[in-house]
MMTF fields as JSON, N, C-alpha, C and O atoms, coordinates in Angstrom:
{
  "mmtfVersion": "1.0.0",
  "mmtfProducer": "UNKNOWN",
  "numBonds": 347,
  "numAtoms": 348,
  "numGroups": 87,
  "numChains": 1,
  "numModels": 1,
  "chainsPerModel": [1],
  "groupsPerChain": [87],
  "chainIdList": ["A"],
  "bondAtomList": [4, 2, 8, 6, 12, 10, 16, 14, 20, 18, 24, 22, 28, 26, 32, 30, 36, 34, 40, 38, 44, 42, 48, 46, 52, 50, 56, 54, 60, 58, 64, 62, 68, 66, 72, 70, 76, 74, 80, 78, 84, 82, 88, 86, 92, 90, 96, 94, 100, 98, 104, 102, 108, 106, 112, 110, 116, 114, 120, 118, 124, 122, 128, 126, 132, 130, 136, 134, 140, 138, 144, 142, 148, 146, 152, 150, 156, 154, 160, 158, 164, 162, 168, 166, 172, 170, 176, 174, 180, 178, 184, 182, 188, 186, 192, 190, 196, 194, 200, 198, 204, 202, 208, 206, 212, 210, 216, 214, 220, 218, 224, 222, 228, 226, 232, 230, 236, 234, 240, 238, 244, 242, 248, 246, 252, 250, 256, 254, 260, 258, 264, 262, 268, 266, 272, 270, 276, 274, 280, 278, 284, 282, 288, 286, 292, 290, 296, 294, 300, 298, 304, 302, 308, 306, 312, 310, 316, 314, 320, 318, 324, 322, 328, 326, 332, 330, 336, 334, 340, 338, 344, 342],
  "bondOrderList": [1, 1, 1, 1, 1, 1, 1, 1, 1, 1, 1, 1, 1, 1, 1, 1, 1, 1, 1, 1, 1, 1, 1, 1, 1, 1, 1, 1, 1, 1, 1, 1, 1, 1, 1, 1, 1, 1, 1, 1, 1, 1, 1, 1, 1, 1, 1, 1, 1, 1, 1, 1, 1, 1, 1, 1, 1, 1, 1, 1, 1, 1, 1, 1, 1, 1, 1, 1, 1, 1, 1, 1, 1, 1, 1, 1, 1, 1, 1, 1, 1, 1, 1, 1, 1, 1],
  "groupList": [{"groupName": "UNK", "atomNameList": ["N", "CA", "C", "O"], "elementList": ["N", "C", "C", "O"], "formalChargeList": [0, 0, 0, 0], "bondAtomList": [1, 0, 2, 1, 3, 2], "bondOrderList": [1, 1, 2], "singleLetterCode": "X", "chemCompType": "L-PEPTIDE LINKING"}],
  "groupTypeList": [0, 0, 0, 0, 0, 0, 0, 0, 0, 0, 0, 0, 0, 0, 0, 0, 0, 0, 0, 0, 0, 0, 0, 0, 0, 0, 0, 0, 0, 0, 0, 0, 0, 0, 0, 0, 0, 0, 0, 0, 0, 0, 0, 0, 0, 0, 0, 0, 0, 0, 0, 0, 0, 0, 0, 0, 0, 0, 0, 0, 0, 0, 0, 0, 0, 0, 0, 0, 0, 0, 0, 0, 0, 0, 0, 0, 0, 0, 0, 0, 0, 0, 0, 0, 0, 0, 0],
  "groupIdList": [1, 2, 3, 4, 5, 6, 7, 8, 9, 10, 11, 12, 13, 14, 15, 16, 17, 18, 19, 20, 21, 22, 23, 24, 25, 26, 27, 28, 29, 30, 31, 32, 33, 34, 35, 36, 37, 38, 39, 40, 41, 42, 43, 44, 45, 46, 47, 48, 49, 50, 51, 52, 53, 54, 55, 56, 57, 58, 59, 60, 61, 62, 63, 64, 65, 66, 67, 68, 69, 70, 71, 72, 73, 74, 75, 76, 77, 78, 79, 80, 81, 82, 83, 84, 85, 86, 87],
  "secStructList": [7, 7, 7, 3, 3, 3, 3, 3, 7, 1, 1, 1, 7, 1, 1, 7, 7, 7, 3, 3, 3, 3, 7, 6, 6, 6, 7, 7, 3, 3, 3, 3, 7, 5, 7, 7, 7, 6, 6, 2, 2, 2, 2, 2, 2, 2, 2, 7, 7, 1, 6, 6, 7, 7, 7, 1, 7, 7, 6, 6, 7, 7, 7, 7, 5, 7, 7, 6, 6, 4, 4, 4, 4, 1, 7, 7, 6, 6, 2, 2, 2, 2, 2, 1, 6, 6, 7],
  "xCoordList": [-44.039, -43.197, -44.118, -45.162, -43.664, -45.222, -43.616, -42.414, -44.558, -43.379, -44.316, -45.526, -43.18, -43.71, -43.077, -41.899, -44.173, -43.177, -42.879, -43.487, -41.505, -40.785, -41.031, -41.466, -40.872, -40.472, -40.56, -40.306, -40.945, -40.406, -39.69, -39.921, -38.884, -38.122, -39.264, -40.157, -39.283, -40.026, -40.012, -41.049, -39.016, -38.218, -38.314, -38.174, -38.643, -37.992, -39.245, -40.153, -39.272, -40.413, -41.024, -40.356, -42.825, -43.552, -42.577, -41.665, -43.094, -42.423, -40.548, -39.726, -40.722, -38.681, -38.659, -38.466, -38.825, -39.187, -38.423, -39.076, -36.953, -36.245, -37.147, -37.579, -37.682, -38.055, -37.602, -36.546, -38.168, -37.607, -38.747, -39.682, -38.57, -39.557, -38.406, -37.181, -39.653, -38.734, -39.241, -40.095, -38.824, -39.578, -39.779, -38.693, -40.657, -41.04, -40.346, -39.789, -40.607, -40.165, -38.846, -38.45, -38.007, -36.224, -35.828, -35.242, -36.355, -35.564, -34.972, -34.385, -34.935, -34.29, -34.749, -35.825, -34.254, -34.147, -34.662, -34.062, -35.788, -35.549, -35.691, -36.676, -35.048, -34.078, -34.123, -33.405, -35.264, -35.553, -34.947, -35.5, -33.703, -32.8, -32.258, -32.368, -31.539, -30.776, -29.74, -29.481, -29.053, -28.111, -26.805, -26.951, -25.787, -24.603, -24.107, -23.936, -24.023, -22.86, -21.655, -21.491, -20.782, -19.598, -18.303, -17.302, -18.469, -17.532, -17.982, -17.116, -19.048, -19.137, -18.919, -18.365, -19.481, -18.998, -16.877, -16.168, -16.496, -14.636, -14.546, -14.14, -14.769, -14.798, -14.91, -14.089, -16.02, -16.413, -15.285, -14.811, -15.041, -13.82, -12.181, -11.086, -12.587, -10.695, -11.0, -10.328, -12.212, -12.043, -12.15, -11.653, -12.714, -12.825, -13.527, -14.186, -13.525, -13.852, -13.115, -12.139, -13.385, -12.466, -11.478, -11.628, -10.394, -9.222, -10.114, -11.14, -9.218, -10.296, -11.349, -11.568, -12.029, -13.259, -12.703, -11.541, -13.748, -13.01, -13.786, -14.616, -13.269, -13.923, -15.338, -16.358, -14.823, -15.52, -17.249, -17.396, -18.753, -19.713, -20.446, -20.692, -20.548, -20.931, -22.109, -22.779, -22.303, -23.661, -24.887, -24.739, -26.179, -26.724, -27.164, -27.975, -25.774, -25.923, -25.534, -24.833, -26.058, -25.931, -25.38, -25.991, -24.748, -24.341, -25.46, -24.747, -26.24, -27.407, -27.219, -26.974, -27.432, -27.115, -28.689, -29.779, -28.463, -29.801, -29.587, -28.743, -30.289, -30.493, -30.269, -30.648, -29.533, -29.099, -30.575, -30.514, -31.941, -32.98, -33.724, -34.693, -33.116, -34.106, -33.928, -34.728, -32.325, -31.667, -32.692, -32.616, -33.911, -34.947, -35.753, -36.327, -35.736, -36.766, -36.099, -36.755, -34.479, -33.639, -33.998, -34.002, -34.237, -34.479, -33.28, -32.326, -33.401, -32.512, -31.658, -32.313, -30.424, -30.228, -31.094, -31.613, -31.077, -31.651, -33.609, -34.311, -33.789, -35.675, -35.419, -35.81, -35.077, -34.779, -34.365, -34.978, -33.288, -32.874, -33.43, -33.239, -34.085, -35.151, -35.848, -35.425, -37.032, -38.279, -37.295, -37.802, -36.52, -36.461, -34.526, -33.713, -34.275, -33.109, -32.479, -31.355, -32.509, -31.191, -30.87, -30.232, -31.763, -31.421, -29.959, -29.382],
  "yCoordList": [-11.322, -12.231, -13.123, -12.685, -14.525, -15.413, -15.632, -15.755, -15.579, -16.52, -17.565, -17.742, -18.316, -19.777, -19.543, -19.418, -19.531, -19.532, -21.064, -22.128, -20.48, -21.852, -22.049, -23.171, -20.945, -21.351, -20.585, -19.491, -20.605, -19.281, -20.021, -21.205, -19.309, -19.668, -19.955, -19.126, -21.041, -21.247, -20.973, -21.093, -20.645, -20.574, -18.793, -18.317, -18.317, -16.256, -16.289, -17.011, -15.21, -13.989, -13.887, -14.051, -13.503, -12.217, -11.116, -10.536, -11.164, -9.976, -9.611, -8.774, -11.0, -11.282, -12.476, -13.508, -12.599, -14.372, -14.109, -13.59, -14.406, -15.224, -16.04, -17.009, -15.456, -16.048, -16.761, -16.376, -17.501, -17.865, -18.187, -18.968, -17.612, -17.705, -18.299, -18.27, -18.894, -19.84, -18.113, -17.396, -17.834, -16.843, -18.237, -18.797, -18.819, -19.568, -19.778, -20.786, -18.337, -18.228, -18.489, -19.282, -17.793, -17.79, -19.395, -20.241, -19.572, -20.701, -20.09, -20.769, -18.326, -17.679, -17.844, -18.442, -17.488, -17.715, -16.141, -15.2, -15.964, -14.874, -14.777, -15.403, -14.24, -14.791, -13.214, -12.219, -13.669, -12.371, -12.802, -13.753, -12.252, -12.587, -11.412, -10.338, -11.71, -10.453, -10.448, -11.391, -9.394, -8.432, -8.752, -8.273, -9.324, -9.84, -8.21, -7.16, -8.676, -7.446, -7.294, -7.628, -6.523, -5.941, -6.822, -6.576, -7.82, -8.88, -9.749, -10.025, -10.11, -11.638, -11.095, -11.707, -9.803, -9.083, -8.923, -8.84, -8.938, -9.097, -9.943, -10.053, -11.295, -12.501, -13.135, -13.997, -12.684, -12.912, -12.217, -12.711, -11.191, -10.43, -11.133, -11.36, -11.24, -12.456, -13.822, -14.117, -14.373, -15.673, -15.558, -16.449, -14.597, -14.417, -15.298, -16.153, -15.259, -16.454, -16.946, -17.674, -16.707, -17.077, -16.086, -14.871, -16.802, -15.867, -15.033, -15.318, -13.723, -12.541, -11.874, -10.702, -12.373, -11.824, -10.589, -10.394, -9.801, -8.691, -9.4, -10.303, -8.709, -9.621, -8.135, -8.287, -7.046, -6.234, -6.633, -7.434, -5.96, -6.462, -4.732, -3.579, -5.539, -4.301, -3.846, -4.375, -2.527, -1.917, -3.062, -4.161, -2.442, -3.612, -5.254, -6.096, -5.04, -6.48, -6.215, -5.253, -7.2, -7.312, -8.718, -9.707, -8.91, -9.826, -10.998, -11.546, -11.198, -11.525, -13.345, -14.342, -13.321, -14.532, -15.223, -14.67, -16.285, -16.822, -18.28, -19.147, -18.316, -19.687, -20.343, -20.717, -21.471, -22.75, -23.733, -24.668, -23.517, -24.113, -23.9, -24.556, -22.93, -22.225, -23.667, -24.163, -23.914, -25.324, -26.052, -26.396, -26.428, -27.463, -26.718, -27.475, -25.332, -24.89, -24.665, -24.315, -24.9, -24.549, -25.825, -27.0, -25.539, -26.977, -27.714, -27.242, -28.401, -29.672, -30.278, -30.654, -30.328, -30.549, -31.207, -32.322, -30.253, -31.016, -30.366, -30.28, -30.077, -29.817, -28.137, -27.948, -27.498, -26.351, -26.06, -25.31, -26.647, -26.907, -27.701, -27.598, -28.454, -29.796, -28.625, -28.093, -28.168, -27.631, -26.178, -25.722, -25.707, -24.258, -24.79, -24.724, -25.318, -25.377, -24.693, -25.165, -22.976, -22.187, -21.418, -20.393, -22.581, -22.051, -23.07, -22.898],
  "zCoordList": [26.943, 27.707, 28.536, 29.019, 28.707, 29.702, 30.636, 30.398, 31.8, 32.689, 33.128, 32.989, 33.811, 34.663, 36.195, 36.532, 36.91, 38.014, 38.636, 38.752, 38.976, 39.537, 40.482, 40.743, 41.642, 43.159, 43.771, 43.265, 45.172, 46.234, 47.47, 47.713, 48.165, 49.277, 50.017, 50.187, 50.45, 51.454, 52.86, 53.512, 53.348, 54.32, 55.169, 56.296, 53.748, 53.746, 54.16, 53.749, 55.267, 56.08, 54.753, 53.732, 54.735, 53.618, 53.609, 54.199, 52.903, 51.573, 51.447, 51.075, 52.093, 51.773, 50.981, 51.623, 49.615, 49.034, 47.79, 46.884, 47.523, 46.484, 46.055, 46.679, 44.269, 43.64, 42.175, 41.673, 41.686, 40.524, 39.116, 39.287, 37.99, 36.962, 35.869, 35.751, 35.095, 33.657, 32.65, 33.171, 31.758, 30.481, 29.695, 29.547, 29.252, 28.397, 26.824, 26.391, 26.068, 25.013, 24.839, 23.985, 25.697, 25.478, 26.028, 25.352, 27.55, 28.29, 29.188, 30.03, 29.305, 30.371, 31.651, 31.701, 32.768, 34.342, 34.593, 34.074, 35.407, 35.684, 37.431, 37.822, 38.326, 39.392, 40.631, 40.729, 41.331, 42.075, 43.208, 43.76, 43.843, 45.516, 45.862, 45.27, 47.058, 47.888, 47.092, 46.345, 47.176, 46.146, 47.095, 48.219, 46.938, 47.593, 47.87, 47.251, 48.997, 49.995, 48.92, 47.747, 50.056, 49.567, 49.544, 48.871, 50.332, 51.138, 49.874, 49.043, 49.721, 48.494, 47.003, 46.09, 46.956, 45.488, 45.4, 44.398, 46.811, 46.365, 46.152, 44.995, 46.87, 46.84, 45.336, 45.024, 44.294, 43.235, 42.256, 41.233, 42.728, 41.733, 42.366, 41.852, 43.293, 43.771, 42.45, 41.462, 42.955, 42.362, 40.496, 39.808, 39.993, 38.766, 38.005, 38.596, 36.408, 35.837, 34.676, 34.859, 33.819, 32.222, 32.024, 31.897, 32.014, 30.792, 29.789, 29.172, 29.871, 28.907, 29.714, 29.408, 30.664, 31.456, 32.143, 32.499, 32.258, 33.419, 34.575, 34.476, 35.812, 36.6, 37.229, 37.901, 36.708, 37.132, 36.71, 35.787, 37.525, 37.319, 36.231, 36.586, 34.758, 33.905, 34.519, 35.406, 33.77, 33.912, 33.619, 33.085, 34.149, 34.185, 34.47, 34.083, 35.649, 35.817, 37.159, 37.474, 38.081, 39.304, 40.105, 39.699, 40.755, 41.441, 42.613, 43.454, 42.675, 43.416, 44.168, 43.489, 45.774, 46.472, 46.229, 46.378, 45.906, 46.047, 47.267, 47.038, 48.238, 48.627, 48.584, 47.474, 49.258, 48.828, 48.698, 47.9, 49.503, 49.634, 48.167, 47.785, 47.487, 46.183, 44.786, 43.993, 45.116, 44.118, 43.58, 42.4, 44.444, 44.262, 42.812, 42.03, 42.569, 41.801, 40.505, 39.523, 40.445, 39.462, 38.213, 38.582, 37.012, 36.046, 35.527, 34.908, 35.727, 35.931, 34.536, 33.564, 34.529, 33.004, 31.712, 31.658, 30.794, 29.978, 29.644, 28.636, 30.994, 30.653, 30.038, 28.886, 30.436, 29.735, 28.501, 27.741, 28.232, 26.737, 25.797, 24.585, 26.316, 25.524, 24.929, 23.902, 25.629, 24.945, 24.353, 23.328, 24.633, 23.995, 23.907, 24.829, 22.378, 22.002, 22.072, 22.244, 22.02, 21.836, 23.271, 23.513, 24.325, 25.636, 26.068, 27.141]
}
C-alpha cells in the first residue's frame, strides 16, 4: 500500500492531529479523526441516508468527526478520479 499524505490539522495540540492520506493505488481516503460521541452518532441514525440503508453503523466501520479546517486537504473534484478511474 503507498500513501500520500494530505494534511494535518493544523490547529490540534501534538499528538491530537486529524489526519488525512490519499492510498495511491485505489484513490481511497484514508481519514485518521475523533470518533463522534453518542449525541452525533443519534443524530446520524435520525437523519439516515438512502431508502434501503440501515441506518445502523456495521461492524467495522466507525462514525468519525473530522474538522471543518481539515476540508482544505480533501481532493477536489475530479483530481482523484482523474489519475485512478475506478475511484
Amino acid at each position: 500500500m503507498s500513501l500520500k499524505f494530505l494534511g494535518i490539522d493544523p490547529e490540534s495540540p501534538v499528538d491530537e492531529s486529524p489526519t488525512i492520506w490519499l492510498e495511491e493505488e485505489t484513490g481511497d481516503l484514508i481519514i485518521q479523526s475523533w470518533k463522534a460521541d453518542d449525541p452525533t452518532l443519534t443524530r446520524c441514525k435520525e437523519v439516515g441516508s438512502i431508502p434501503g440503508h440501515s441506518t445502523d453503523v456495521p461492524p467495522g466501520e466507525t462514525v468519525i468527526r473530522l474538522p471543518a479546517v481539515m476540508r482544505q486537504f480533501l481532493p477536489h473534484e475530479g483530481a482523484v478520479s482523474d489519475a485512478h478511474p475506478g475511484a
